[in-house]
DRENDO-1510 file (C-alpha; in Angstrom, 1 decimal, always signed):
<recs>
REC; n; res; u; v; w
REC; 1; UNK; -3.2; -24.1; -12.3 .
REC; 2; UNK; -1.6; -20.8; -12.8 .
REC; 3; UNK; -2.3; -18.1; -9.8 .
REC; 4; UNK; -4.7; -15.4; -10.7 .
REC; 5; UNK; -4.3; -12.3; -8.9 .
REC; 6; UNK; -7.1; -9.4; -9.2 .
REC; 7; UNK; -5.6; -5.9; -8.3 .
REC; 8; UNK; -5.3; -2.4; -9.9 .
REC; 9; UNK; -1.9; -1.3; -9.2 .
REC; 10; UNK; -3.4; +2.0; -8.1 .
REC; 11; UNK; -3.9; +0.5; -4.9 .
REC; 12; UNK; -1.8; +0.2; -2.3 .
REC; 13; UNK; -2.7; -3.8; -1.4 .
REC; 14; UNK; -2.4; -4.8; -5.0 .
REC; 15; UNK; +1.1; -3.5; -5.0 .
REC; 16; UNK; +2.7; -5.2; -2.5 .
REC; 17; UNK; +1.3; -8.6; -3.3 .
REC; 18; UNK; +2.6; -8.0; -7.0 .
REC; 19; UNK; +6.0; -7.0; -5.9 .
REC; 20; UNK; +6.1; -10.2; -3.5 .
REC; 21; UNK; +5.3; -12.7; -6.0 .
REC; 22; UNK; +7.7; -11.2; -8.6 .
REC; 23; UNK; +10.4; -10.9; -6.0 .
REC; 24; UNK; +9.8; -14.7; -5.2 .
REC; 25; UNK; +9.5; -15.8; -8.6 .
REC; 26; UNK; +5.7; -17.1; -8.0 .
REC; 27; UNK; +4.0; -17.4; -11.6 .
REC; 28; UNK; +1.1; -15.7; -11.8 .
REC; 29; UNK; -1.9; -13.9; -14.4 .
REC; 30; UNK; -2.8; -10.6; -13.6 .
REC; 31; UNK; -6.0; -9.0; -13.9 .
REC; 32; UNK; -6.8; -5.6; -13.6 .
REC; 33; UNK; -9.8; -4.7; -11.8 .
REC; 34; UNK; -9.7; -0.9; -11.9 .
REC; 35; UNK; -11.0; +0.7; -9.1 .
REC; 36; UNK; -11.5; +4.1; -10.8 .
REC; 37; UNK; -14.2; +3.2; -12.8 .
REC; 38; UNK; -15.6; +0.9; -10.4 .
REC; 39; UNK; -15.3; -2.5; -12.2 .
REC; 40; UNK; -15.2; -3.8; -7.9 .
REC; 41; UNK; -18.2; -3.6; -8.1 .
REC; 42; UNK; -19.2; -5.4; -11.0 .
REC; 43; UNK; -22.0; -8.4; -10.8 .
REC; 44; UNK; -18.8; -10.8; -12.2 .
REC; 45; UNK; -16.4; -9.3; -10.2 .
REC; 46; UNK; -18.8; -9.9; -6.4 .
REC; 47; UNK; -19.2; -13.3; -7.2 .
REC; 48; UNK; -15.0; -13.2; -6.9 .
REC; 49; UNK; -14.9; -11.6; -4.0 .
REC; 50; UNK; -18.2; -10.1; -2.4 .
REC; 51; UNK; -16.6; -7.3; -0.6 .
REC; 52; UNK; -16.0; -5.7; -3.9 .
REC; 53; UNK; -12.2; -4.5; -3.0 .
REC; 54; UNK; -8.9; -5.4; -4.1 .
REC; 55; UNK; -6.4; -7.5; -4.0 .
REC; 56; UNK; -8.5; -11.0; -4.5 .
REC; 57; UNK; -6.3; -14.2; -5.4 .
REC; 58; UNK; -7.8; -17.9; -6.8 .
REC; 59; UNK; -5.4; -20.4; -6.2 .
REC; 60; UNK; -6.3; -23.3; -7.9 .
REC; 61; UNK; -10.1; -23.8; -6.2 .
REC; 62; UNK; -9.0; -21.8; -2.9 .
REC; 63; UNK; -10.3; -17.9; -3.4 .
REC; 64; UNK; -8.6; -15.9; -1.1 .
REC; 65; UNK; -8.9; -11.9; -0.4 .
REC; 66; UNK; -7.8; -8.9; +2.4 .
REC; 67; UNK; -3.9; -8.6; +1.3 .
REC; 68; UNK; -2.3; -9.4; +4.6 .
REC; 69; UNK; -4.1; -13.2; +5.0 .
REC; 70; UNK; -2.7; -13.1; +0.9 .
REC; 71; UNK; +0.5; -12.6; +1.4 .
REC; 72; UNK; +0.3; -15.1; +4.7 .
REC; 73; UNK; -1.0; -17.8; +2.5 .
REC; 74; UNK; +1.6; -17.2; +0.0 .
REC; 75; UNK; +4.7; -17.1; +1.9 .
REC; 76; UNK; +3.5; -20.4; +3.2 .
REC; 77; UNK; +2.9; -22.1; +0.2 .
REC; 78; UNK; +5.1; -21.7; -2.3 .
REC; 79; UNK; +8.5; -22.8; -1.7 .
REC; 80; UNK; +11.1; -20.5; -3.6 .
REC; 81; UNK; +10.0; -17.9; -1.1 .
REC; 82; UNK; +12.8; -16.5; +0.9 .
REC; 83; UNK; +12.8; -16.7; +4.5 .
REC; 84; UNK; +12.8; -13.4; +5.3 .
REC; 85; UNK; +9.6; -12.2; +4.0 .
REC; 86; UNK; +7.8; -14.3; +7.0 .
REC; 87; UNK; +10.3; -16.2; +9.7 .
REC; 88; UNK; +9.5; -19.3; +10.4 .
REC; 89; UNK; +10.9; -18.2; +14.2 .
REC; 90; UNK; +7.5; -17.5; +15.8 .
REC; 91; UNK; +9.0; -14.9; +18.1 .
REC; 92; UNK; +10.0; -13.1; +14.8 .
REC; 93; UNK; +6.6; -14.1; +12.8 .
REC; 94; UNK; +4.8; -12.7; +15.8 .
REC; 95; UNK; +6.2; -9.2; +15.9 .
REC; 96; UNK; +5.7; -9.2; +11.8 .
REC; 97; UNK; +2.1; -9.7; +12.5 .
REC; 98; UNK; +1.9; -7.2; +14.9 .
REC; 99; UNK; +2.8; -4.5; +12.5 .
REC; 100; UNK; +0.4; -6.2; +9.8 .
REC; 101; UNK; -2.3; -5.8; +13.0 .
REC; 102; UNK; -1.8; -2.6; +13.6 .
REC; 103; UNK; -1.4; -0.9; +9.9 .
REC; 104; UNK; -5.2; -1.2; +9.1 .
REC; 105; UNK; -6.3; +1.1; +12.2 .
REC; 106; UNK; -3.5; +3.4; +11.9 .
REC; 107; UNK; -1.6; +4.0; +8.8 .
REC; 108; UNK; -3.7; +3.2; +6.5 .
REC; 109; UNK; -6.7; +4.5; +8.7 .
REC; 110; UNK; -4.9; +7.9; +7.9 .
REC; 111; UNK; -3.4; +7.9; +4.6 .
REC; 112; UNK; -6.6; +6.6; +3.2 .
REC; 113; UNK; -8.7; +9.9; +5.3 .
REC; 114; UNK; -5.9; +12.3; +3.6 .
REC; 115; UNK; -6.1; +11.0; +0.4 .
REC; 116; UNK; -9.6; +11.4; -0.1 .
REC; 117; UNK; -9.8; +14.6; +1.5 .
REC; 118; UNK; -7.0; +16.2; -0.5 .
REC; 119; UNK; -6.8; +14.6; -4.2 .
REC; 120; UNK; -10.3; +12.3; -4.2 .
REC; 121; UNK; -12.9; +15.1; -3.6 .
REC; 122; UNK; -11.1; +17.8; -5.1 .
REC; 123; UNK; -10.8; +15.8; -7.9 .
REC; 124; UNK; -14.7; +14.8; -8.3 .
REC; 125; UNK; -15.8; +18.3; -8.0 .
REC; 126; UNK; -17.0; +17.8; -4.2 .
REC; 127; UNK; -16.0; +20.1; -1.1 .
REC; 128; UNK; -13.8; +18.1; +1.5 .
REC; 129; UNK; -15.1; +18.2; +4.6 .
REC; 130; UNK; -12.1; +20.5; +7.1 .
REC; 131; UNK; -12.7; +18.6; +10.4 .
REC; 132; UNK; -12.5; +15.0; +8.8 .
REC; 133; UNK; -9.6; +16.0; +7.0 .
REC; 134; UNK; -8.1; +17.5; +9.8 .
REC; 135; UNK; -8.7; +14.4; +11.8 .
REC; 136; UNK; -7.3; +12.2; +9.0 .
REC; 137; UNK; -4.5; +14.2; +9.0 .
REC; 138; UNK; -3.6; +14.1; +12.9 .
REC; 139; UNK; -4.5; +10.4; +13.0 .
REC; 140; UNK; -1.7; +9.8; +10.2 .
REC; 141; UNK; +0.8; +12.0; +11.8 .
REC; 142; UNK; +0.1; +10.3; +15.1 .
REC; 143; UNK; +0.6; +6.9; +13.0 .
REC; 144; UNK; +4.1; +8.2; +11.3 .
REC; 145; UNK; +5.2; +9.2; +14.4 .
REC; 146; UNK; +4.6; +5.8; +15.7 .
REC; 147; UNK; +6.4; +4.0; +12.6 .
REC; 148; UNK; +9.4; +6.2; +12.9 .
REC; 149; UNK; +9.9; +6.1; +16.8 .
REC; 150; UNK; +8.2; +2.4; +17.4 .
REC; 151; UNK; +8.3; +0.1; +14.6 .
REC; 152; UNK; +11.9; +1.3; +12.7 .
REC; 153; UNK; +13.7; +2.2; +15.3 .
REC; 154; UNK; +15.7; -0.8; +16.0 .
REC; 155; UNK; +17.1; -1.7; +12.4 .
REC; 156; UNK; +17.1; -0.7; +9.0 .
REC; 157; UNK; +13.3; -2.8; +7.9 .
REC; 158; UNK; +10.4; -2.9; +10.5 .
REC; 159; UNK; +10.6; -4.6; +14.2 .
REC; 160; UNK; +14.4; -4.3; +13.7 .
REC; 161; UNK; +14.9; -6.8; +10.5 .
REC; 162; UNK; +17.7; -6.7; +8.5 .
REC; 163; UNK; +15.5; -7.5; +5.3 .
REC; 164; UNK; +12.5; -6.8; +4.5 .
REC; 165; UNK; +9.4; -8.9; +5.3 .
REC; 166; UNK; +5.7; -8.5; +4.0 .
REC; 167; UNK; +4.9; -5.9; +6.5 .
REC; 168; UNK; +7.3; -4.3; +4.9 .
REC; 169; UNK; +5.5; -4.2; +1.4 .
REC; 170; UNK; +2.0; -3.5; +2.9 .
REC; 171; UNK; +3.6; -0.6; +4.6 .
REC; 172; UNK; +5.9; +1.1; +2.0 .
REC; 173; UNK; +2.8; +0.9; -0.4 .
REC; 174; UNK; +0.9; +3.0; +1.9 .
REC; 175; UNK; +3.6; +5.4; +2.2 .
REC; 176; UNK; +4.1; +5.7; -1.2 .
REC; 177; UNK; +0.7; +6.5; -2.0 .
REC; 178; UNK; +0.8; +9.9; -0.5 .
REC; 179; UNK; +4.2; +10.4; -1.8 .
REC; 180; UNK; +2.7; +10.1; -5.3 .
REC; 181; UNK; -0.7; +11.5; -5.0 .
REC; 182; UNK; -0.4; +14.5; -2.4 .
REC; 183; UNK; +0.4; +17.9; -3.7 .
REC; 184; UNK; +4.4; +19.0; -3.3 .
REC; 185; UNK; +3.4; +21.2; -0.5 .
REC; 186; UNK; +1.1; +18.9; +1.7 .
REC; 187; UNK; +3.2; +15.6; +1.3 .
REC; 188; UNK; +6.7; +18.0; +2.5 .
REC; 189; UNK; +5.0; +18.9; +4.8 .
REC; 190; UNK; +3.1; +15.7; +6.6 .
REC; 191; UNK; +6.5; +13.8; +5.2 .
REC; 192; UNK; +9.5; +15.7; +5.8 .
REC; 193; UNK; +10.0; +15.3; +9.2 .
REC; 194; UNK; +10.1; +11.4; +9.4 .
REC; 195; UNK; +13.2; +10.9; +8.2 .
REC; 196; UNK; +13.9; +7.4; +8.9 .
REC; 197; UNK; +10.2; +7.0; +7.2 .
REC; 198; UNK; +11.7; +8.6; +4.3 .
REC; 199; UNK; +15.0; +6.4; +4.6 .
REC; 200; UNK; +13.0; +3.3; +5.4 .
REC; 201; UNK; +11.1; +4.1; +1.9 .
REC; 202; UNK; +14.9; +4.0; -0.5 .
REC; 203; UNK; +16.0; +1.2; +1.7 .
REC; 204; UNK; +12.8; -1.3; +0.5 .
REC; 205; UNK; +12.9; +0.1; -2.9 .
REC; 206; UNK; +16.8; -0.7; -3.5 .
REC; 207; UNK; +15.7; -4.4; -1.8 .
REC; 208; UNK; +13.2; -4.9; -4.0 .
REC; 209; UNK; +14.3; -3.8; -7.2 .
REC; 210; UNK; +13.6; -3.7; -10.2 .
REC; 211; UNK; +10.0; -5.1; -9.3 .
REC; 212; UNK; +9.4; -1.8; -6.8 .
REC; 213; UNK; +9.6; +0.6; -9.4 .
REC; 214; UNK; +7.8; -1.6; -12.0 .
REC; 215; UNK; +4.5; -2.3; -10.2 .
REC; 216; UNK; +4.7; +1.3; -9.1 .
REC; 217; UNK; +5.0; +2.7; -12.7 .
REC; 218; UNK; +1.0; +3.3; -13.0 .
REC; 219; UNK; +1.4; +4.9; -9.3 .
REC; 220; UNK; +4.0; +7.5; -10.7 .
REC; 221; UNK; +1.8; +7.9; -14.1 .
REC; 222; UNK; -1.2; +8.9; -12.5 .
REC; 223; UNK; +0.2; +10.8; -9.9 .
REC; 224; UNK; +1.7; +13.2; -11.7 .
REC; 225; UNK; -1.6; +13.9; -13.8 .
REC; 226; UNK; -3.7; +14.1; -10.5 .
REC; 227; UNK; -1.5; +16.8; -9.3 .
REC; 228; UNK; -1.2; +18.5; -12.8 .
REC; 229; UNK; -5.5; +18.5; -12.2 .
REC; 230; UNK; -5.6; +20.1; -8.7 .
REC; 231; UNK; -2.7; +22.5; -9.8 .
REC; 232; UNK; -5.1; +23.7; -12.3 .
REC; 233; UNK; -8.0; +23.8; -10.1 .
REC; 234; UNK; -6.4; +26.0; -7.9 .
REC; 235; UNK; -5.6; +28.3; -10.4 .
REC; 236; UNK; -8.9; +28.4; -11.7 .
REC; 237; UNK; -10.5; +29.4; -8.0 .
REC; 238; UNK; -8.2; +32.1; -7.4 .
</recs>
């Protein structure tokens, strides 16, 4: 039975499990789920997965969602996949799982609170809220700072690996996310100064093309008509 995998390439999770099943030749059916209109939280879709999020896989009769335990199970499973994305070392598999551990309650803790401050309320017409998105803002700097210093600082991919791994594509997905969504100003500002961030970022994309800049094509799309939106917002309020 062919894998199904339910995502919206809008979101971060989705990406990196499509990018790791075309980079390891897995056959799959994608189905879009999109978040923006809310089709997570269809009566069809809860029966799939009740948390009403995305990614979700069914494989075979095994239903399987929360993108890390995804990509864990696939890795494991299919053959074709290439070492590197999860070592069978478990020295090495541990430290991969300790940046997959700590991504939810930092990174993505903070690029999630600055997205929705910045592009996600403006967008909907609702005032964002300064002190939440000031403390979404220091927890991601905090969390940057972390990834720069801590988690790349001993090779070119994360925890020192000389290819990448699927912390990896959880990771660069999140980045990329504010690199496409965040006005010019904000995301120069909060990502300017992490230069091996930034570095870290070409270095994954060049690995994994041309599947990086495929799956990320809706990403760019949409991106560039968010900003184009707030741009004109702020014209209109001043």
């Amino acid at each position: 039975m062919t894998l199904k995998v339910y995502c919206d390439r809008m979101s971060q999770p989705s990406r990196a499990i499509l990018i790791f099943c075309k980079m390891n030749g897995i056959e799959f059916e994608e189905i879009t789920i999109n978040i923006l209109k809310g089709e997570q939280h269809t009566p069809e879709y809860k029966v799939i997965n009740p948390m009403c999020q995305v990614p979700t896989i069914v494989d075979g009769d095994f239903t399987l969602f929360e993108s890390h335990a995804i990509l864990i199970h696939l890795a494991c499973k299919y053959p074709g996949v290439a070492s590197h994305w999860y070592p069978s070392d478990l020295i090495e598999r541990a430290k991969v799982h300790s940046v997959l551990d700590w991504h939810h309650a930092n990174l993505r803790r903070g690029s999630v609170g600055v997205i929705i401050n910045n592009v996600m309320l403006p967008l909907n017409g609702v005032p964002s809220n300064p002190q939440a998105a000031d403390e979404a803002e220091k927890t991601l700097e905090k969390a940057l700072t972390v990834l720069e210093t801590f988690w790349l600082k001993d090779g070119p991919f994360l925890v020192g690996r000389s290819q990448p791994s699927i912390a990896d594509l959880n990771l660069v997905s999140e980045v990329m996310e504010l690199d496409q969504l965040l006005s010019k100003e904000l995301r120069d500002r909060i990502l300017s100064p992490y230069k091996k961030v930034l570095q870290w970022v070409e270095d994954t994309k060049s690995a994994t093309a041309p599947h990086f800049e495929e799956i990320h094509g809706v990403l760019f799309k949409t991106g560039k008509e968010f900003r184009e939106q707030l741009a004109s917002q702020s014209g209109k309020n001043e």
